[in-house]
N, C-alpha and C positions, 0 to 999 in steps of 0.2 A: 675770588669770593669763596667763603668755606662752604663745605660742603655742608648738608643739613644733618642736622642730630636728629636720630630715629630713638621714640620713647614710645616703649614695647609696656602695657600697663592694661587689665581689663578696668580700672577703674576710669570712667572718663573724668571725673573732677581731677586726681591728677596729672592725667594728660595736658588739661586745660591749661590748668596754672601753671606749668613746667614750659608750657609752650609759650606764655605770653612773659614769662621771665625770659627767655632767652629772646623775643623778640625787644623787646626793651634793650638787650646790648646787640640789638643787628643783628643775631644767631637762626637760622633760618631752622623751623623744624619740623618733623614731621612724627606724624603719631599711628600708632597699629595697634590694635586690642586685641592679639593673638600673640605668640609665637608662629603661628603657621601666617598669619600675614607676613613678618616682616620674612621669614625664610622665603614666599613667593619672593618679594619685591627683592634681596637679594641676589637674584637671580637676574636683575637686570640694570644693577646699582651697589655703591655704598656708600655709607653715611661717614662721617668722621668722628662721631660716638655713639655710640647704642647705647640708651640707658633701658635695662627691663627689669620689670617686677620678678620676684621669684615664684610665688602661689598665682598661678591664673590657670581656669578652665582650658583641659587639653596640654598640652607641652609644657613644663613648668620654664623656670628661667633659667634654672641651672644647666637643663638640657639645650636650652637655647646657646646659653654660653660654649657648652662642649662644641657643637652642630658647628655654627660661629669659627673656633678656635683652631678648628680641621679646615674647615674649608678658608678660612681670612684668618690667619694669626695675629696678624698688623693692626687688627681692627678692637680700638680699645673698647671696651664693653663694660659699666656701672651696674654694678646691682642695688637695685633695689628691696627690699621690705620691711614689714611693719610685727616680720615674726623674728625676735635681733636673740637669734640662739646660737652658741660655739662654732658647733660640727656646721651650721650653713656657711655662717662667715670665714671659715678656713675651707671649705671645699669649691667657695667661691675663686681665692685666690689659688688653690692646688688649679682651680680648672683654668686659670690664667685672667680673671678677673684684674682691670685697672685699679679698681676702689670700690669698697661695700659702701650703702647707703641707707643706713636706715629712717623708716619711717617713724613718727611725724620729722622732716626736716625742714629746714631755712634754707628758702627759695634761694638766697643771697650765696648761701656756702653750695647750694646744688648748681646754682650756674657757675660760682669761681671752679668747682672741681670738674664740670663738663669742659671748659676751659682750658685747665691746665691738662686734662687729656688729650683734648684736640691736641697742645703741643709736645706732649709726651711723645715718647718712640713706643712701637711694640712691645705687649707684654706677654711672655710666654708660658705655657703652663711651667707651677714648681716642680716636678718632677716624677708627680704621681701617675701611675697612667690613668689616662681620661677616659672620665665614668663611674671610676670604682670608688665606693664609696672615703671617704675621712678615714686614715688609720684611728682604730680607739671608740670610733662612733659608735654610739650605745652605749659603751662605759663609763665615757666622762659626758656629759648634758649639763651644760652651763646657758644660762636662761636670763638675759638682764635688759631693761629699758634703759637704764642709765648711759648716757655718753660718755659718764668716762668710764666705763664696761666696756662699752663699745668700739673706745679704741683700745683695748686690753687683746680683746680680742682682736681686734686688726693685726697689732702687731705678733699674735699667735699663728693670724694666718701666715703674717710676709714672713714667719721665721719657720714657719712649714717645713723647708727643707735646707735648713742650714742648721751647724753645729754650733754657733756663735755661744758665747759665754753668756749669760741673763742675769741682772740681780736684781728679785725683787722685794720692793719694798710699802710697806704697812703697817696699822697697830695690828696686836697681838688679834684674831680670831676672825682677820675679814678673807680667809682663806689664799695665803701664800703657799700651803700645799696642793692646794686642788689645783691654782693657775702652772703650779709645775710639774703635777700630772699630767695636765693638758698638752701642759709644752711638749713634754715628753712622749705622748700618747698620738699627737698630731703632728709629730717628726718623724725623719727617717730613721733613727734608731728604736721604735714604737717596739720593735720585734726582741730588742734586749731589755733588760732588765731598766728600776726603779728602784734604785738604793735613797734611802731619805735617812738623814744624820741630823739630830740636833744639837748643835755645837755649846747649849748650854745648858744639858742634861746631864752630859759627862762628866765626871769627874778630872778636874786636870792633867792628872796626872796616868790616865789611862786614855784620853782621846788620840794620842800619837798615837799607840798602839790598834784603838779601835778604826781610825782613817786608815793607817799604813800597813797595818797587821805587823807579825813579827816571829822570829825563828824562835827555833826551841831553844833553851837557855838564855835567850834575851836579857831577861828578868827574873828575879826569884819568883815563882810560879808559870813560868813559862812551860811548864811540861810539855808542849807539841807546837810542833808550827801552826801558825794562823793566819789566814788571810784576811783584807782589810777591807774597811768598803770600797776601795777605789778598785780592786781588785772583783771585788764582788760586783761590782758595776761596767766591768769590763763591757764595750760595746752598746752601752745603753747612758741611766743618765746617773748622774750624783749629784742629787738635792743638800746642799750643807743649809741646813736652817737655822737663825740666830748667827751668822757667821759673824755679826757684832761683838759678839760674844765670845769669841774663841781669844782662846791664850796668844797674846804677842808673840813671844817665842816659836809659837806651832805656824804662825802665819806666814812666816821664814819660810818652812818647811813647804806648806804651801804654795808659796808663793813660787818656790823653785819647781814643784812639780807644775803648774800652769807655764812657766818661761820653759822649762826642758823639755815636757812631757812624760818624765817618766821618776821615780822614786824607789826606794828600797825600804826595805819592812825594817822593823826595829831588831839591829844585833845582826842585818843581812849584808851581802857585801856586793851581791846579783843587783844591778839596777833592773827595773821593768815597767814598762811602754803602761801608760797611765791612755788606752784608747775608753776617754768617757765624756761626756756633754757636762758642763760643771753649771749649773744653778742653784744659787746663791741667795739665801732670803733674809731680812732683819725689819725687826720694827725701832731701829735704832736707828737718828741722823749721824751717816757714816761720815759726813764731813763736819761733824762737830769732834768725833771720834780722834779723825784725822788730825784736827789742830789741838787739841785738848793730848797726842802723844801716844793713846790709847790703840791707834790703830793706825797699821802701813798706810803710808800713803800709794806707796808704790801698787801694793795689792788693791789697795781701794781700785786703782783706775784699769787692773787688771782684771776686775770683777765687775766691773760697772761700762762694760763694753754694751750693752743694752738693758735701761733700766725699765721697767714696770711699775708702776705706782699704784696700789690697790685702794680705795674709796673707802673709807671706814660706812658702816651702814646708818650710819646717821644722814651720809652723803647721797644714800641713794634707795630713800625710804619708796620712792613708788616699785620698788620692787619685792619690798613687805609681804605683801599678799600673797605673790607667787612661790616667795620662799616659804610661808607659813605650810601652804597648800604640801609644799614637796615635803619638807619636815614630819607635818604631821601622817601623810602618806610613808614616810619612811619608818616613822615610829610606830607605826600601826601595823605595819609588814614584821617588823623586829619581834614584837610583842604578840602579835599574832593574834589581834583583836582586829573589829571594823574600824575603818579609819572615821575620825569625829571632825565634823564640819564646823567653824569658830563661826559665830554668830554676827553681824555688823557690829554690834558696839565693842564688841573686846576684839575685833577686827581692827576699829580705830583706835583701840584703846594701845594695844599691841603695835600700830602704825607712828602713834607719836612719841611713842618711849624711845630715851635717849641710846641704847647698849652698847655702854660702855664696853662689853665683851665684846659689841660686831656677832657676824654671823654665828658664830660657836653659841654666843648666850643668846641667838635667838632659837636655835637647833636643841639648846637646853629646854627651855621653855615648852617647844614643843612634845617634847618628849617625857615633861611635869606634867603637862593638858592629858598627854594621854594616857597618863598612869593613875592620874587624882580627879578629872573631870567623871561626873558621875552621870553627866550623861551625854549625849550622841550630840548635844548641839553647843559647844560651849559659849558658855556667855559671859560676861564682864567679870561679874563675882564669882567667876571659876576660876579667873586669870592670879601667876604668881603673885607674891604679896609685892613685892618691888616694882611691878606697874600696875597696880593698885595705888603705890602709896607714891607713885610721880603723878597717877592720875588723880591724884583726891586734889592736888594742889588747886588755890582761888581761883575759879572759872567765872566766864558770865555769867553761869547758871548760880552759883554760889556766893560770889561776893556781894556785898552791898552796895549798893548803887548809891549810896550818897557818902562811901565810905571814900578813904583816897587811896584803897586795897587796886592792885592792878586787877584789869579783866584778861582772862586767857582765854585765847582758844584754838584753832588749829593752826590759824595764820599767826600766832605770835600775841604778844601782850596788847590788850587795845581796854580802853574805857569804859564805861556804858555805853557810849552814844557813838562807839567805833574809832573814833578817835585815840593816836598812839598817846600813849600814857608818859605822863610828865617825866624830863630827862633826870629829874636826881631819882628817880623810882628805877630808871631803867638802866640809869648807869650801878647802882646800889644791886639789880640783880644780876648785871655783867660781872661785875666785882665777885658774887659769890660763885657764879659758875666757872671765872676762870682760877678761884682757888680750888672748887672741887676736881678740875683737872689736874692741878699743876699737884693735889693730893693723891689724885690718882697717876701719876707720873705720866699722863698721854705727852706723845711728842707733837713737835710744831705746835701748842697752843696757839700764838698768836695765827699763824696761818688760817689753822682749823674755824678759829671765832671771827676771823677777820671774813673768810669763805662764810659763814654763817652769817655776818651783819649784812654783806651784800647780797646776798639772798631774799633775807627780808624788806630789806629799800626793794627790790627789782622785782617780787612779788606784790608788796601792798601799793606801787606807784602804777605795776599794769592793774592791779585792783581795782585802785581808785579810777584808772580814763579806761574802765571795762574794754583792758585789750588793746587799745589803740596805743603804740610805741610808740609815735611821733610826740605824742602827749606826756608819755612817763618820762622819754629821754628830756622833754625839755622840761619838767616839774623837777627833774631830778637833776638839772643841768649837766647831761651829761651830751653827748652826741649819740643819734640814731643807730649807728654801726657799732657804737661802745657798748649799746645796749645790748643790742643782738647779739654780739661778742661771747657777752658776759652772759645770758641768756642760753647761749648753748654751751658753753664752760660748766655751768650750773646746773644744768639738764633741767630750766624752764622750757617747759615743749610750746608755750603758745608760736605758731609758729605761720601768722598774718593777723594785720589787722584789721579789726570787726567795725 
C-alpha cells in the first residue's frame, strides 16, 4: 500500500479538499498546519509526497524544503502557493523541489502530479547551495497569475543550472528580453556578462562584424581591432533578438559557431572558443520561415533546443492590475514625482483594451498617466485617447435596446436581455477583427482568435450553470475533463464546483 501524502498548509480549507481528492483515488493522506508539525512527525516516518505551502506562520516552505532535502533527499516535495512570483518558483526548484504549484488549482491536475511524483525518483538540488538566496533576486521580479507565466517560469527554474540553448518566442512587446534576463540572471553564468543583439536593427552589412568583431584592416574603415559580441559575452549569455531576421548568409556563419564552438573575427585567421549561453528570440513563425526558404532549417532546430512561448497580454489580462501598479510606480520613481493611483473605472477601462503592443504599450501608457494626468487619482477621462476610443464602442449602457446594435460588455458581446447576439452580427464583427490583425501583421491569427472564441464558449457556459462544469461540459457538449483541460490551458481559475 503507498505510503500517505503529508500536505503541510496553514490554510485548513485546503488541506480538506486536497485530502478528500486524493482519498477518491485510494491515496491515503495526512495533514499538518505548520512546518514545525510535519519536521516532529518526520522524525518518526515518511510520506511518499510532501505537498507544502510556501507563506505559513513560523518556518516558511521554502525552509521546509531545504530542512527536508538535507536530511531526505529521496523524498519528493510540491510546493505550493497563491503568491506565483519568479525568484520563488526557481528557488524552489535550485532547493530541489519535484513541481511548483500554484494557487487556485484543479484538484484533478494536483492529484495527477502528486501521482506521478510518488513514481518519480529523487530530485536533487540544481546546484545552488542551499539556502542562498536566487542568483539576480532583486533585480529581476517577475509577478504573474497566468498559467501560461507559470509555466514560463517553471521551465526557468528546471533550466536553473544548465547552459542549454533557449529560443524564445512572442509578438513584438510581451517581453522576450526580460524572460532572457531572467534566464540569465537565474543561471550559473548570472556572474558574467549580458550581451543583447538585435539582429533586425543592424544594418546587413555590418552585423558579421558586429557578432564576430574584426581585425584591423578588415574593411575599409577598419582602423583598430574589435571585439564582437560573442566575444564580449564571453562566459555569460548572448541574447540574439529577432534572430528571424538575420541575413541567410550570416546564419551559416552562425550556424557553424553553434556546431564547432568557436569562430574568427572578420579578416582573422586565429579561431576562438565562442564559451557563451546563446538565446534566441523572434516574434516570427520560424517554421513558416523554414518552408517559405527564408530560414535554415538546420539552425532552426539548432536553436529551438528549448522553446518558451510568451502570452501576448491580451492572454493574460488578470494580470493588468499588477503590471499597471509596477509601471506607474516605476514612472513615478523615473520622473521623481508621487506615484498616481488609477481609479476603478479607467482601471477597467485600461483592463479590457486589446494592446496590440502587449506589455511595452501598456508601460507606455503608464508613463502618459504620469506625465499628463493632473491629478493623484486617475480616472477614465485621464486615460490615452486610444482606450478611450476602444471604450466608447456600443455598450449595454449605450446602445439601444430595441435597436439590432450588439450589446458589449466585459464578458463579451450579449443583447439586452443577455442573450449572445445574433450569428450574422457576430460573424460580421469576427470578420473585422481578424482583418485589423492580419493589418496589423500579428502572427498566428487564426490560433490567437480560435484561443479567444474558446474562451468565451467556456466563460459564458460556466456563466450561465453559475460554476457548475458538469453542466457547461454537457451544454457545450463537450466532456468534463475537456473542459477542465481547456479551463486551465486558458487560465480560467474556477477551480470546483458550486
Amino acid at each position: 500500500m503507498m505510503k500517505p501524502v503529508w500536505i503541510v498548509d496553514d490554510d485548513q480549507s485546503i488541506r480538506w479538499v486536497l485530502e478528500k481528492a486524493l482519498a477518491r483515488v485510494s491515496i491515503p493522506a495526512q495533514s499538518f498546519s505548520s512546518a514545525a508539525e510535519a519536521l516532529e512527525a518526520l522524525e518518526h516516518g515518511l510520506p511518499s509526497v510532501l505537498l507544502t505551502d510556501v507563506r505559513m506562520p513560523g518556518q516558511d516552505g521554502l525552509s521546509l524544503l531545504h530542512r527536508i532535502k538535507q536530511d531526505h533527499p529521496g523524498l519528493p516535495v510540491i510546493i505550493m502557493t497563491a503568491f506565483t512570483d519568479l525568484n520563488s518558483t526557481v528557488a524552489a526548484f535550485q532547493k530541489g523541489a519535484f513541481d511548483y504549484l500554484p494557487k487556485p488549482f484543479d484538484v484533478n491536475a494536483a492529484v495527477a502530479l502528486v501521482q506521478r511524483a510518488g513514481q518519480a525518483g529523487p530530485r536533487e538540488p540544481a546546484g545552488e547551495e542551499a539556502g542562498a538566496e536566487p542568483a539576480g533576486a532583486g533585480r529581476i521580479m517577475l509577478q504573474s497569475s497566468s498559467p501560461a507565466m507559470q509555466e514560463v517560469f517553471r521551465a526557468i527554474g528546471r533550466l536553473a543550472a544548465s547552459s542549454v540553448t533557449v529560443l524564445i518566442t512572442g509578438e513584438s512587446g510581451t517581453g522576450k528580453e526580460l524572460i532572457a534576463r531572467a534566464l540569465h540572471e537565474h543561471s550559473t553564468r548570472a556572474d558574467g556578462p549580458f550581451v543583447a543583439l538585435n539582429a533586425a536593427a543592424i544594418p546587413k552589412d555590418l552585423l558579421e562584424a558586429e557578432l564576430f568583431g574584426h581585425e584591423r584592416g578588415a574593411f575599409t574603415g577598419a582602423t583598430q581591432q574589435r571585439r564582437g559580441r560573442f566575444e564580449e559575452a564571453r562566459n555569460g549569455t548572448l541574447f540574439l533578438d529577432e534572430i528571424g531576421d538575420m541575413p541567410f548568409e550570416l546564419q551559416t556563419r552562425l550556424l557553424r559557431v553553434l556546431a564547432e564552438g568557436s569562430f574568427y573575427r572578420v579578416g582573422g585567421s586565429q579561431a576562438i572558443h565562442a564559451d557563451v549561453r546563446i538565446v534566441a528570440a523572434t516574434h516570427q513563425p520560424l517554421e513558416q520561415r523554414v518552408a517559405e526558404g527564408r530560414f535554415r532549417e538546420d539552425l532552426f532546430h539548432r536553436l529551438n533546443v528549448i522553446r518558451l512561448r510568451l502570452p501576448p497580454l491580451r492572454e493574460r489580462k488578470e494580470d493588468i492590475p499588477a503590471l499597471v501598479q509596477l509601471f506607474m510606480q516605476n514612472s513615478a520613481k523615473d520622473l521623481g514625482v508621487p506615484v498616481r493611483r488609477v481609479g476603478p473605472d479607467a482601471m477597467r477601462l485600461l483592463s479590457a483594451f486589446g494592446y496590440p503592443g502587449n506589455i511595452r504599450q501598456l508601460e507606455n501608457f503608464c508613463q502618459w498617466l504620469t506625465v499628463m494626468s493632473s491629478s493623484q487619482v486617475v480616472e477614465a477621462k485621464d486615460l490615452p485617447p486610444e482606450v478611450l476610443m476602444e471604450g466608447s464602442q456600443p455598450d449595454s449602457d449605450s446602445a439601444d435596446p430595441g435597436s439590432d446594435g450588439l450589446q458589449g460588455n466585459s464578458d463579451g458581446p450579449r443583447m439586452p436581455d443577455g442573450a449572445v447576439a445574433r450569428p450574422a452580427a457576430w460573424l460580421g464583427m469576427l470578420a473585422q477583427e481578424a482583418q485589423a490583425r492580419l493589418l496589423r501583421n500579428e502572427p498566428a491569427v487564426m490560433a490567437t482568435l480560435a484561443r479567444d472564441f474558446e474562451r468565451v464558449l467556456l466563460e459564458t457556459a460556466l456563466d450561465y450553470s453559475r460554476g457548475r462544469r458538469m453542466e457547461a461540459a454537457q451544454r457545450l457538449g463537450i466532456g468534463r475533463n475537456t473542459l477542465t483541460r481547456k479551463c486551465a490551458e486558458l487560465g480560467l481559475n474556477e477551480t470546483e464546483d458550486r
